[in-house]
C-alpha positions in Angstrom: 52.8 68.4 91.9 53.5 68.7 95.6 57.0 67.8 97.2 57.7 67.5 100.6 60.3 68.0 102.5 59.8 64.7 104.1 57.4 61.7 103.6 56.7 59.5 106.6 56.1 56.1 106.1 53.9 54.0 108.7 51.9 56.4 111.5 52.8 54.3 114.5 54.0 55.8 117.3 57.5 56.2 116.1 56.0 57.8 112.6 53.6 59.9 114.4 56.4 61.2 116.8 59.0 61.4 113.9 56.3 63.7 111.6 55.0 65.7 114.5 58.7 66.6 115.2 59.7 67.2 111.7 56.5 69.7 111.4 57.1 71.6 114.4 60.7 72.9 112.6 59.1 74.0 109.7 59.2 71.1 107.6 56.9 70.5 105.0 56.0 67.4 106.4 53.6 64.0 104.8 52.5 61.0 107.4 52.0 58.3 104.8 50.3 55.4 106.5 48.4 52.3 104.9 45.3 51.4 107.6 42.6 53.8 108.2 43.3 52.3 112.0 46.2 51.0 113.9 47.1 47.5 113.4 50.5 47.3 114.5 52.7 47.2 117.9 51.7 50.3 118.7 47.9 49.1 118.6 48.8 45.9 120.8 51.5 47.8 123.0 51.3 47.5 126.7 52.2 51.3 127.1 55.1 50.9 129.4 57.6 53.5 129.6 61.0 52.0 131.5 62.6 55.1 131.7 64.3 53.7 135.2 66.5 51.2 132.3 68.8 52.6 131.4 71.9 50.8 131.8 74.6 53.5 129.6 75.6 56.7 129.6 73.5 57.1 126.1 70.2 55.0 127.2 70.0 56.5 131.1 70.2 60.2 129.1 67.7 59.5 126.3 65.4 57.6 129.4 65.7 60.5 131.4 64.4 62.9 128.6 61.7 60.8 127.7 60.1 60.5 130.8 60.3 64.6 131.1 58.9 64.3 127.8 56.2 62.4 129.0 55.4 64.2 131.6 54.2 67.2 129.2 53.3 65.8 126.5 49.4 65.7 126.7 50.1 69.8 127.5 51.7 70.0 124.2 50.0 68.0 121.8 46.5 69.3 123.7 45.2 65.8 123.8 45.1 63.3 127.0 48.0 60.6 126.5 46.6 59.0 129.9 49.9 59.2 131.3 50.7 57.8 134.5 53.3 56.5 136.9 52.8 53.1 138.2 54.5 50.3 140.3 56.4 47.8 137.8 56.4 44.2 139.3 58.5 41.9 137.8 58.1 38.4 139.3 60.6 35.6 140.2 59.9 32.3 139.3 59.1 29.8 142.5 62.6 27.8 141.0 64.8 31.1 140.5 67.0 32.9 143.3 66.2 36.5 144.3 69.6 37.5 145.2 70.7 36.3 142.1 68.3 38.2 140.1 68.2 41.1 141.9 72.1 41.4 141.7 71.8 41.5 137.7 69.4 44.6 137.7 72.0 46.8 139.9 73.5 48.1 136.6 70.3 50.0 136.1 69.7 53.7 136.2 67.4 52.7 138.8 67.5 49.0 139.9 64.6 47.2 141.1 63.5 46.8 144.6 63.5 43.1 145.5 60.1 41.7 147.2 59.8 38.9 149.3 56.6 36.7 148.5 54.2 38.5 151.0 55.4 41.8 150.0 54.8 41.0 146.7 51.2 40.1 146.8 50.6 43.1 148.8 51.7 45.0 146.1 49.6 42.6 143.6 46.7 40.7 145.1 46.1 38.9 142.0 49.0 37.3 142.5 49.4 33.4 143.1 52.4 33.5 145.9 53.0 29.5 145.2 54.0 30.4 141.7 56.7 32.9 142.8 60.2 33.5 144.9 59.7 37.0 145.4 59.3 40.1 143.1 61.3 43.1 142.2 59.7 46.2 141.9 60.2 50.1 140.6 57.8 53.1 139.2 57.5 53.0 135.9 55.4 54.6 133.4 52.5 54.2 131.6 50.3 55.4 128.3 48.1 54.4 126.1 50.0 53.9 123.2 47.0 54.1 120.6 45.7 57.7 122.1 49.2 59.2 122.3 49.9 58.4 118.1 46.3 60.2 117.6 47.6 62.7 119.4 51.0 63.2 117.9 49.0 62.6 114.4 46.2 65.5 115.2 49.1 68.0 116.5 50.9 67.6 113.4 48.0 68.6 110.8 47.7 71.6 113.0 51.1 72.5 111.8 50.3 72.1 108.1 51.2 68.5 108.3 49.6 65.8 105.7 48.0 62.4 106.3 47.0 60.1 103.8 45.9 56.8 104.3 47.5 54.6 101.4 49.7 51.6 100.5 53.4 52.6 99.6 54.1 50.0 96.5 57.6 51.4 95.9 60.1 53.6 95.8 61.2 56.8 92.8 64.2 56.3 92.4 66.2 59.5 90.0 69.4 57.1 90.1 70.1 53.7 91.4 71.8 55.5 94.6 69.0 58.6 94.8 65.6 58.2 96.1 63.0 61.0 95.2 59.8 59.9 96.6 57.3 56.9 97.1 54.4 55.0 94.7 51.3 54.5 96.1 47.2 53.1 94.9 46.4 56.7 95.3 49.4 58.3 93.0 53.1 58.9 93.1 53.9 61.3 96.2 57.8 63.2 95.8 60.3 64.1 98.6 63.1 65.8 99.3 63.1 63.0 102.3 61.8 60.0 103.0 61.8 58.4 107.0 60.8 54.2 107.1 59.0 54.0 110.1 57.3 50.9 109.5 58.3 49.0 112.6 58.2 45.3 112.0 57.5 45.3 108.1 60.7 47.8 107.6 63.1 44.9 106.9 60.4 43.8 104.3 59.8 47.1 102.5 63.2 47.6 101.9 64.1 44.2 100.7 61.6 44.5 97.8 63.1 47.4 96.9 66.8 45.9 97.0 68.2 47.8 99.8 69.1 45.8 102.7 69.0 46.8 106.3 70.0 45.2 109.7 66.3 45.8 111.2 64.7 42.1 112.2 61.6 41.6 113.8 59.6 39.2 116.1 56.4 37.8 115.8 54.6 39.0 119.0 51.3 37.6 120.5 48.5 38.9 123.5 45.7 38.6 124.7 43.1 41.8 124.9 40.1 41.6 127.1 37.0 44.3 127.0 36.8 46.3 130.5 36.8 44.2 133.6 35.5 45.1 136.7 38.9 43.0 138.0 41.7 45.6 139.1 45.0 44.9 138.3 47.3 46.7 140.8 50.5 47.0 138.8 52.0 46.2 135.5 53.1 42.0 135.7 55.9 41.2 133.7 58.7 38.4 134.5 62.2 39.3 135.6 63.7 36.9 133.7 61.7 38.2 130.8 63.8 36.0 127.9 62.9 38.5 124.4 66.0 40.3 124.7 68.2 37.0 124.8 66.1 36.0 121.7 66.8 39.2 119.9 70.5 38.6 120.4 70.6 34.9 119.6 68.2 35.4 116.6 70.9 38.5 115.4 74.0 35.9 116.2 76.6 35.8 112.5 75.8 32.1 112.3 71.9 32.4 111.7 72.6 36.0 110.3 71.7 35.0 106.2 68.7 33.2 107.3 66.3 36.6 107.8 67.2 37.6 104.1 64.4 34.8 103.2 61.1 33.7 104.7 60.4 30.3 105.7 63.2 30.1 108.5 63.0 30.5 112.4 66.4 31.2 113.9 65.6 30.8 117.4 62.8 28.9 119.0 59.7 31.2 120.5 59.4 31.8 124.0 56.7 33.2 126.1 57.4 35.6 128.6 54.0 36.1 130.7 52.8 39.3 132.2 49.5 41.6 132.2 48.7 44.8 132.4 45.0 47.3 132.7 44.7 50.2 131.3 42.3 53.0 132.5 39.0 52.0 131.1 39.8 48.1 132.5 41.0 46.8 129.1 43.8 43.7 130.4 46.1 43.2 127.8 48.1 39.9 128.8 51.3 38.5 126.5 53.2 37.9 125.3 55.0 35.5 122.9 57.6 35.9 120.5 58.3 34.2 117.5 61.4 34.8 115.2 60.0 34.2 111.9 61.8 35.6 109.2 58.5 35.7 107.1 56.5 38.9 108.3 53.2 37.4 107.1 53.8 34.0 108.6 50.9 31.6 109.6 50.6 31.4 113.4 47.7 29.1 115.1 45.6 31.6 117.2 44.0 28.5 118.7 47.6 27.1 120.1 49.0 30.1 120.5 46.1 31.7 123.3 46.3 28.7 125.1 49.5 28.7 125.5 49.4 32.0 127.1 46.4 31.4 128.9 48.3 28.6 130.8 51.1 30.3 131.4 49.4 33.5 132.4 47.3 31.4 134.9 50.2 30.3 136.9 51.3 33.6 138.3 48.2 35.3 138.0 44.8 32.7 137.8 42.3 35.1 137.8 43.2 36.3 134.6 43.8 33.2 132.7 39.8 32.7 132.1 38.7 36.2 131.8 37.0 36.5 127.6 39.4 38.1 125.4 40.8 38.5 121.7 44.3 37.2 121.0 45.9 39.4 118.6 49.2 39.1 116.6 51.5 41.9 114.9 55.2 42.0 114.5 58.2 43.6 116.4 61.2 45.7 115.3 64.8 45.1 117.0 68.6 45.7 116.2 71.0 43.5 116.9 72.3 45.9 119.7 69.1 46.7 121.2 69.6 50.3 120.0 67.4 51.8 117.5 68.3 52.7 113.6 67.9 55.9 113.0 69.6 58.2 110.2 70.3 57.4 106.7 70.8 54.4 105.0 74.4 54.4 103.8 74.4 54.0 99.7 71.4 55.4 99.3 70.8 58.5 99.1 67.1 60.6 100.4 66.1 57.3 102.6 66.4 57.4 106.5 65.7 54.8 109.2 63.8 55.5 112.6 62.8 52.1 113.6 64.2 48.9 115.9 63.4 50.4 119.1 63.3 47.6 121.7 62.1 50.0 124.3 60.3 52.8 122.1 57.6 54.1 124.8 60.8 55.5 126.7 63.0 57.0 124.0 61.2 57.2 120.8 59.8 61.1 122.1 63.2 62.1 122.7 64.7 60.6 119.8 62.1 62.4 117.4 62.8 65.9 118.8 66.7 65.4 118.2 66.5 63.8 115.0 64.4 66.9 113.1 66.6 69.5 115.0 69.3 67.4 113.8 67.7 67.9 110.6 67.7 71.4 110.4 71.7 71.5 110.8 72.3 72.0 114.3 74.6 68.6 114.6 73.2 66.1 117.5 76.0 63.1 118.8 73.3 61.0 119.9 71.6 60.8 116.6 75.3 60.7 114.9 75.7 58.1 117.7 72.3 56.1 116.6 72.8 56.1 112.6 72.3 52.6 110.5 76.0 53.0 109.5 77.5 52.0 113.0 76.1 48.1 111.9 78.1 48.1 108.6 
């Protein structure tokens, strides 16, 4: 019988960073994940990498190393991450004020440059300039999502890192407080450790198990077309982009109790439209989000690509036509739009690395500090980041 010194649990990005990590100190290390391909955000991620958003002394630091992370990362992991640097436009509805907006980004580590209409669709052809005030614009950066996990996944067997593909079904528990290891269809797996980096489903999977977390999630919807000889310019996105006001009105104390069921939608869905290409002309467009509280909830893929198809059309109308697949997976968040990661208080052998609300930026970072943190050398920001701060 094998134990590790830590079991991984989910191989998203934030699982294949967090094992990859782990492994490179010298920890026996096993990525448990339960599709033979991605399904998750990280398969319907738009690869953006804000690392000009941070807006604290904590966020503009971890930003800042995860975009130097970025910048070496297909070097290290030998694999190509297809990162790049690209312009950010985030558009300004025809009814909004620029000033206005622009004023409310100057808090950033590096705020926006505001557009004026022409500017703006020189930037972005595709643009329609009747559907917009201006623009605000700033580099930002870019991977794809899916070929960065593969490589974080491969780089991590070199070390003498496990995968298995398998369902977790529960936890081994040697007390009611001490967890030892994880049940699976393919056999009970032991650990010294185990790290829930199940993103969206991480509320869920601890639930069952009777341990309660303040992880929620959103219901999050694109569209993803095959290569297109149409060339987006830059990455599209709204600056009044409305998911992180739902994350905090969803998290609010008065509609707190209703995520510890399903059937319940604390805060109406919104749709915040924007588009971006990657390399080999895949558009993925999106996205709306939906706070369900039950992760396997019914959504109407008929209503719900329309939707986006209309709204996508306004600002840019070559793209609202183009053939796709709409696709649907589910988000983590906190309630302060920082991530959870450390150990669950109360129970002892179980650590959280999930709720990242901007995880292409800080999730590289995060994963290098946390397993040096593991290995005793004491790191604030992961102190700083731990599930016990929400108590």
């Amino acid at each position: 019988m094998t134990t590790y010194d830590w079991i991984v649990i989910g191989a998203g990005i934030t699982g294949a960073a967090l094992a990859y990590e782990l492994a490179k100190q010298g920890f026996s290390t096993l990525l448990l994940e339960q599709h033979d391909s991605l399904k998750g955000a990280t398969r319907y991620s738009y690869g953006g990498i804000a690392y000009w958003s941070g807006t604290t002394e904590l966020t503009r630091q971890l930003c800042t190393e995860g975009i130097d992370r970025h910048r070496i990362l297909s070097d290290e992991l030998d694999a190509d991450t297809q990162f790049r640097e690209l312009d950010l436009l985030l558009t300004i509805a025809a009814h909004s004020d620029p000033q206005t907006l622009a004023q409310r980004y100057t808090s950033f580590a590096t705020p926006p440059r505001l557009l004026s209409v022409r500017e703006a669709c020189e930037l972005e052809p595709l643009l329609n300039p009747t559907a917009i005030a201006g623009a605000l614009t700033v580099r930002h950066g870019h991977i794809d999502a899916e070929l960065t996990t593969q490589a974080y996944c491969q780089a991590m067997q070199r070390l003498g890192g496990d995968l298995k593909i398998a369902q977790m079904t529960g936890f081994v528990k040697a007390s009611a407080s001490r967890i030892t290891g994880v049940t699976t269809a393919i056999g009970t797996l032991h650990a010294a450790n185990i790290a829930i980096c199940a993103g969206g489903i991480t509320r869920q999977l601890l639930q069952e198990s009777g341990i309660w977390v303040k992880q929620y999630f959103t219901h999050a919807e694109i569209i993803e077309t095959p290569p297109t000889d149409l060339k987006l310019s830059t990455l599209v996105m709204p600056a009044e982009a409305e998911r992180f006001q739902l994350e905090s009105a969803a998290t609010q104390p008065v509609v707190a109790d209703l995520w510890n069921e399903p059937g319940h939608e604390p805060t109406p869905a919104i749709l915040d439209a924007g588009a971006v290409q990657f390399l080999d002309g895949r558009i993925r467009i999106g996205q709306t989000s939906r706070t369900l509280t039950d992760p396997n909830a019914t959504i109407d893929p008929i209503q719900s690509e329309a939707d986006l198809r209309a709204k996508i059309s306004i600002v840019l109308p070559a793209l609202g036509s183009l053939p796709g697949t709409w696709h649907h997976c589910t988000i983590a968040f906190s309630r302060d739009s920082l991530p959870l990661v450390g150990a669950i208080p109360s129970v002892e052998g179980i650590h959280l690395f999930s709720g990242f609300s901007n995880p292409l930026a800080i999730v590289p970072p995060i994963a290098q500090r946390f397993a040096t943190h593991m290995t005793g050398k004491t790191d604030e920001i992961i102190e700083q980041l731990s599930p016990s701060r929400l108590s």
